[in-house]
N, C-alpha and C positions, 0 to 999 in steps of 0.2 A: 251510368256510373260503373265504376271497373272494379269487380271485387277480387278480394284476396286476400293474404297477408303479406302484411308489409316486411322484408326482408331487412333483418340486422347487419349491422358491418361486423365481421368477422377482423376484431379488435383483443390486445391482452386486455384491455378494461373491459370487454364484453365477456369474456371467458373467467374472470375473477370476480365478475357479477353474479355469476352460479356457483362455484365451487372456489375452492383458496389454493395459494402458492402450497399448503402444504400437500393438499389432495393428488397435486399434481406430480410433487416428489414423491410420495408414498405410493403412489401407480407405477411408476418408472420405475423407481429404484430396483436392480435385479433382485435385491436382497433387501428384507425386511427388518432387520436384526440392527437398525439403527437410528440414534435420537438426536434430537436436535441439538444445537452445540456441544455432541460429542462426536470424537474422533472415530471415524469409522474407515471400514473399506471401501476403497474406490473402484467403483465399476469401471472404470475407464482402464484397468491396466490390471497386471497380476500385480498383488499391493501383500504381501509376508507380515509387514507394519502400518498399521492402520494410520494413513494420511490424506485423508478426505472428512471434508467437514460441511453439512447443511449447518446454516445458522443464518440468527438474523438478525440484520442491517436494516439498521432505520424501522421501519414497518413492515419491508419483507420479507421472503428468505432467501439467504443467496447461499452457492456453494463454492468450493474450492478444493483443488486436489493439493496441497501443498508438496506435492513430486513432480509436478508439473504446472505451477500458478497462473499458466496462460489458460487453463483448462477452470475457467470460473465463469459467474454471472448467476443470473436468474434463472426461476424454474425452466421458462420458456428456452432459455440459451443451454439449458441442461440437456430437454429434451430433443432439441437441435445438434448438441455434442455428442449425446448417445447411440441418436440413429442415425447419426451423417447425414442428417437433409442439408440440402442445399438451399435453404433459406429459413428467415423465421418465419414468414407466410405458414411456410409448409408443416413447422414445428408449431403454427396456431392451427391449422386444417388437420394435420393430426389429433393433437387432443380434443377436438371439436368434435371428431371424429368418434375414438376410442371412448369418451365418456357421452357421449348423444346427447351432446347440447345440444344438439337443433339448431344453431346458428345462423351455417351456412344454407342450410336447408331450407329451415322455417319449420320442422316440424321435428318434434323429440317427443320417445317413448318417456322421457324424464328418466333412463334409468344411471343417468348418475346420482341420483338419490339415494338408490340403492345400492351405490358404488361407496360412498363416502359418509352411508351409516352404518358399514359393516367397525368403522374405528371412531377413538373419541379424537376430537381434536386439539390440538396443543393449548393449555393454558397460557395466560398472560406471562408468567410466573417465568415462563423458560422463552420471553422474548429480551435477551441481552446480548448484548455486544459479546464481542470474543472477550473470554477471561484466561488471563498468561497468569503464570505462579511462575517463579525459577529460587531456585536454590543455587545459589554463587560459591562459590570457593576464593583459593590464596589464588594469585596470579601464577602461571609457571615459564618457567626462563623464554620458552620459545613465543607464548604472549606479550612478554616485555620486551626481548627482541623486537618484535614487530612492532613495537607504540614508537621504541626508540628510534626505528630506523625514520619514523614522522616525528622527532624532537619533541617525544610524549615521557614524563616518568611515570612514577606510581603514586604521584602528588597529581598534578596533571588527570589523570587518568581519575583520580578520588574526587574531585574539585570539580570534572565534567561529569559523575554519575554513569561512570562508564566500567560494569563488573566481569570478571571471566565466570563463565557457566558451567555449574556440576549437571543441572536437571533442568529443564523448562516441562510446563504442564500447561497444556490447551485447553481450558475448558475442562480441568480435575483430570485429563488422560495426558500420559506421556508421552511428550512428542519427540520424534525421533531425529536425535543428533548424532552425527557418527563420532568417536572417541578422538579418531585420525584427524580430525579439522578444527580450523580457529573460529571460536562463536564467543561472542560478545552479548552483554548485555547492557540497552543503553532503557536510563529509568527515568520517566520524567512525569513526574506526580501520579507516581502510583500506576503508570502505562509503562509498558515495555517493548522495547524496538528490538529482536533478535539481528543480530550482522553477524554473517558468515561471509569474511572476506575473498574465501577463495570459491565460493560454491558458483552453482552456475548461475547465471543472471535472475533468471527466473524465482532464484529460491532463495536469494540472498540477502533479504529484508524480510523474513517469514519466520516465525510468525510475528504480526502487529499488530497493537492495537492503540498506538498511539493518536491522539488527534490529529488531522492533516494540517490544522492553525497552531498546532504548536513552536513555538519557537526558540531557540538556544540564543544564549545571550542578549536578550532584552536589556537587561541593566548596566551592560557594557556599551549602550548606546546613547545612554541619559546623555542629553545637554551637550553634544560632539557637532565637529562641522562636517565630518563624514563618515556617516555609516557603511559599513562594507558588509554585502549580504551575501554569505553563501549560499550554499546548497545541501550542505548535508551538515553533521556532526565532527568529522575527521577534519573538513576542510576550514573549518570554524576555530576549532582547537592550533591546526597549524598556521594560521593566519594570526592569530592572537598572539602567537611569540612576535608580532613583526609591527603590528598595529591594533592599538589598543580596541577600539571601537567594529569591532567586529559583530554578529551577530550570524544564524542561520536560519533555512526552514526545512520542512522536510524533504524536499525533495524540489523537481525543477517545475512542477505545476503551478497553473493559475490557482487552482483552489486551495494552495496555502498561504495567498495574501486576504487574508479577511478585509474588512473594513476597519477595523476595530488594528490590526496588525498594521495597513497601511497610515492609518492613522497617528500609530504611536511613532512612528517611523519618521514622519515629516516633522511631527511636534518635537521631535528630541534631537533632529540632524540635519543641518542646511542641506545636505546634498545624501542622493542615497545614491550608491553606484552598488548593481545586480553585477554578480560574479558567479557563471554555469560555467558548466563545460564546455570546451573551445569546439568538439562535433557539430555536425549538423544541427542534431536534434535540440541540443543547448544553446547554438546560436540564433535559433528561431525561438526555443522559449523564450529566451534574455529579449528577444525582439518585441516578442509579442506583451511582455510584460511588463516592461520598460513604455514602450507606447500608451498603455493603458494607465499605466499610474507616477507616468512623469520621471523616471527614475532614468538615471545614466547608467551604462553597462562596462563591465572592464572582465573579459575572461581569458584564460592563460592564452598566452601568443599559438595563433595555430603553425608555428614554425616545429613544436615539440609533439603533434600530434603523429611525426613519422618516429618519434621513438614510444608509440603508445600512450604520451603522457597528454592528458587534458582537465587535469583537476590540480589545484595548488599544492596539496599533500602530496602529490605524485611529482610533481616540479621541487617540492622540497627537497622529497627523499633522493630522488637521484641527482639533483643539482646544487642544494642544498638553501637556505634560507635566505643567503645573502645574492641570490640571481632574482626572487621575488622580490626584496628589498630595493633590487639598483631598478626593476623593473616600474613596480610603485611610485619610485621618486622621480624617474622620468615621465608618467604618466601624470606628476605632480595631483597625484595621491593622497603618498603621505610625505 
């Protein structure tokens, strides 16, 4: 008979079978002086304004640097960001490590025991979702400006839940908007979508915490022979000057057709035609989700993608409404 012990796989499910997501951020973290959905500093960079946030998602905790939103995920992706490994292997054989699991090994002095009873652990109490507050103000000329040059007034603009912003608050702390930029706030049932139109890619739907299945315009779709789905909020609104039955979702992902979304969708409109972005990355979503739930696809002609334009609101503004209308009718549309 062959004795020994039997060796564990060195797994994040094995390493959260001994200690928790939070044990794991509160060992890394350079700086101690921070709580769970609150705004704190970011290790990853010199940070003046506190724009990094542990909080948590579903059951675990995930982070975010919102100065740079590519720089998110799990503890495990944290500790992988922080020390530059070159894998998450290396970022579970670390911590595995550093608190004496014994995993890899098979053998531990146990002293993460004594690592992770020097603090108390987080209560139920502070596991919630991101919480936005924003304080709105009057519109000002250079934000109407901008709605207008997308055939938006300040009726329009009332009637989509769409406010100009004095303050947004993350989680009770102030999150930082510069005075110099256009930021929006879009409100739907009590969640809020920040848009900063001009910011970099990265930062320009942050903060959110709107549901991913929510959807703009449901009831503009009751009982129609075509439903036209966008992709965002802007492209929804400008589409709606041209053809009544309109609707949105949040973005060009699979995970904002529910079932429950897809469903309402066929029961209210003979034909549902997807409308992304005419890029790459929008002709493969519209691809892949069109396949999947039977839907026809119609996105701006890629003839306009050499003047930067691939979104309807963008073919609006510089072409103006009546090139998407002769367009639509030709595509017998509308």
């Amino acid at each position: 008979m062959i004795k020994g012990v039997k060796r564990e796989r060195l797994t994040a499910e094995a390493i959260l079978n001994k200690i928790s997501d939070y044990d794991i951020f509160y060992f890394y973290m350079p700086h101690k002086n921070w709580k769970i959905n609150t705004v704190t500093n970011s290790p990853f960079r010199k940070d003046s304004n506190p724009s990094f946030l542990i909080g948590y998602k579903s059951k675990h905790l995930t982070f975010i640097d919102f100065g740079n939103s590519s720089i998110k995920g799990n503890c495990f992706d944290f500790v992988k960001m922080l020390y530059r490994l070159p894998s998450f292997d290396d970022a579970l054989r670390m911590i595995d490590r550093d608190f004496d699991l014994g995993i890899m090994n098979a053998s531990s002095t146990k002293n993460y025991e004594r690592i992770i009873s020097d603090y108390a652990q987080p209560t139920a109490t502070s596991k919630r979702e991101y919480f936005i507050q924003v304080k709105t103000r009057k519109f000002t000329n250079e934000e109407l400006a901008y709605w207008n040059g997308y055939y938006q007034d300040i009726d329009d603009l009332r009637a989509n839940n769409v406010y100009s912003l004095d303050t947004v608050y993350l989680n009770k702390q102030k999150f930082p908007l510069k005075d110099t930029e256009l930021r929006f706030g879009y409100l739907y049932e009590g969640h809020w979508k920040i848009y900063r139109p001009f910011a970099d890619k990265r930062e320009k739907w942050m903060p959110n915490n709107v549901p991913i299945t929510m959807m703009d315009g449901l009831n503009d779709v009751k009982d129609c022979e075509v439903a036209f789905i966008n992709k965002s909020k802007k492209d929804y609104m400008v589409m709606k000057k041209i053809y009544p039955c309109c609707c949105a979702v949040q973005n060009e992902g699979m995970g904002c057709f529910s079932e429950e979304n897809v469903a309402y969708l066929k029961e209210n409109s003979e034909r549902q035609i997807l409308s992304f972005d005419s890029d790459e990355t929008g002709v493969k979503n519209s691809q892949q989700i069109t396949d999947k739930f039977g839907f026809e696809y119609c996105n701006v002609p890629r003839i306009y993608l050499g003047e930067g334009i691939k979104d309807w609101a963008d073919l609006a503004r510089v072409h103006g409404l009546k090139t998407i209308e002769k367009y639509l009718t030709k595509k017998e549309i509308i």
